[in-house]
C-alpha angles and dihedrals in degrees: 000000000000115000113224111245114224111260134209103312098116120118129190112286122275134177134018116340128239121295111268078003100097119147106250117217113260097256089038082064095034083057102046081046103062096042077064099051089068095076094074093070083064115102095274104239095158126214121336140146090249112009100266123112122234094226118219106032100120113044132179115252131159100251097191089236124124120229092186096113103066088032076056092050101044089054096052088058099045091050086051088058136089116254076236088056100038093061093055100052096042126078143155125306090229092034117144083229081088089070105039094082118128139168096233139117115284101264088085107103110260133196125210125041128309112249079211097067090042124114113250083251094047096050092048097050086047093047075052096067095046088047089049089055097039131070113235093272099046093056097047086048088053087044089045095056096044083054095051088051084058094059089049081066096045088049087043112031091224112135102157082063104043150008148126093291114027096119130126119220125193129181115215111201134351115312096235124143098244099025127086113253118137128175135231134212122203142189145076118344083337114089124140131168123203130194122183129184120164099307097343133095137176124196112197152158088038109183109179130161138130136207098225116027093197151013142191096195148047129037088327106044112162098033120144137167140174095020095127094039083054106043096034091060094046083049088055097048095047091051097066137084119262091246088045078053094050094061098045102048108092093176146347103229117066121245112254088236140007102281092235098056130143109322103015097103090140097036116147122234138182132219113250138166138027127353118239093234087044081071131083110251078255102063089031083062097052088046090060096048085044088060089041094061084064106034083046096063081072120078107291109243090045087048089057092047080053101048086054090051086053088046090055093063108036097120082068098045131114135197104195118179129193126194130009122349089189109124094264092034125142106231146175114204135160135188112217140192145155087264099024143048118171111177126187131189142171113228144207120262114260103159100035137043102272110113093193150046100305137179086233095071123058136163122178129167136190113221129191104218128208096043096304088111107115095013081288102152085023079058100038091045090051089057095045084059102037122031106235134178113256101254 
């Protein structure tokens, strides 16, 4: 059974808004924001149950895979760009930039260049780069949330706070095949980090959600995302015992945000929830598709590296769940692991007039645990083995 995803039925927001869920004036949030900002100056761990990091989880290996299309592809758009332009949207391979990503409107201050002041031939040949590191799926998902941001601009008329192409790319390092570089897109309910180094590549953190998920009007009728992470995972949960149930609810209200958010790149976090060989063959098949639906918006052959990786570590894996699990319900769930976290939520409406945890509002991110996000020990155990220049 498919659940049917809300259309386009949203209208700009009235009233008063959701409880705990006040809009915060712009310098109340700069500020809060870059109180947060300070945490990255912090050692990067990553994220853990307790703060240690389990060594030797990700190491390098030579895949057999080649990463020279999206080095390709980096290096076309960089070539299409100003020297003014370039030096905005290059950094270092081991910048903080890395780390200043946020899902939040655009008054935030961003770093890179905006996809909205590029030329037509510039932006495709940036959307290049992103299609040449995402499956299919992944890519129409990405597109699919810019366009729905879109359609937050058409309900509301603010521009100045969304819109198809108000995203922000930056490229870490030199895009050379062998040596370590990586990209990073930016803006609201759309941020992806890519490391590449020689046929590995790692994509995370991968921050994706949309308010709303679909619509039947406007530029973009006919848009829907997260309709399989949503009802696959209902699909899982129903399908268990109650006592099966029991062990996997952590909670019945719905966290306000995703744990791992922006600038919770240490963040700690416990195991909870049922265990993967708690589960039938059945369930523990669903669970794995489940994943898959995360790791595949990734390019295929890396996303299969990656579900192996997964495989490897299933006896410490959890599947925690949080609200309703009746057909319609409203839920929180993540899978974790010691070399994956994938969280999903549904949010309270900001943008549009819902005033509570909605289906129309979704956020998810894929996490590497243990310091893996952003290539990191990928990055630290290259120049261990090969002496590089800091930048």
């Amino acid at each position: 059974m498919t659940t049917q995803t809300t259309g386009f039925v949203a209208k700009q927001r009235r009233g008063s808004p959701a409880r705990g869920f006040a809009p915060e004036p712009a310098e109340v949030v700069l500020r809060r924001l870059e109180s947060a900002k300070t945490s990255t100056t912090a050692a990067f761990k990553g994220i853990t149950p307790d703060g240690a990091v389990i060594p030797g989880l990700f190491p390098l290996q030579d895949t057999g895979i080649s990463t020279t299309p999206i080095t390709s592809a980096a290096q076309a758009f960089l070539a299409a760009l100003s020297q003014e332009t370039r030096t905005t949207a290059t950094f270092a391979v081991d910048s903080d930039a890395w780390h200043q990503w946020c899902n939040i409107h655009p008054f935030v201050s961003r770093h890179g260049l905006l996809i909205e002041e590029m030329s037509n031939a510039q932006r495709n040949l940036a959307l290049d780069m992103v299609r040449q590191s995402l499956s299919p799926a992944g890519y129409g998902t990405a597109l699919g949330v810019m366009r729905l941001n879109e359609t937050i601009r058409e309900i509301t008329g603010k521009g100045d706070e969304y819109g198809e192409w108000l995203y922000w790319l930056s490229i870490m390092g030199t895009p050379i095949d062998g040596e370590p570089w990586g990209w990073q897109l930016d803006g609201h309910h759309l941020n992806l980090n890519a490391f590449v180094l020689n046929g590995q590549l790692v994509m995370s953190p991968a921050f994706m959600g949309s308010e709303p998920v679909a619509t039947d009007e406007g530029r973009y009728a006919g848009t829907r995302v997260f309709q399989a992470e949503e009802q696959h995972a209902l699909d899982l949960m129903r399908d268990m015992t109650a006592e099966q149930q029991r062990k996997a609810v952590i909670g019945d209200e719905l966290p306000p945000e995703v744990f791992t958010t922006a600038f919770r790149d240490n963040f700690e976090m416990h195991y909870e929830g049922i265990k993967y060989e708690e589960l039938s063959s059945a369930q523990q098949g669903l669970l794995l598709g489940l994943a898959e639906l995360y790791v595949g918006r990734m390019r295929p052959d890396h996303a299969r590296i990656k579900m192996d990786e997964v495989r490897e570590h299933l006896s410490e894996t959890y599947f925690s769940w949080t609200g309703s699990f009746e057909e319609k319900g409203l839920f929180y769930y993540r899978i974790h692991s010691p070399v994956v976290l994938i969280e999903f939520d549904h949010q309270h409406g900001l943008a549009l007039e819902e005033d509570s945890p909605q289906r129309n509002h979704i956020h998810t991110i894929l996490r590497t645990p243990n310091g893996n996000d952003y290539g990191r020990d990928l990055l630290r155990q290259h120049r261990e083995r090969v002496p590089h220049p800091q930048g």
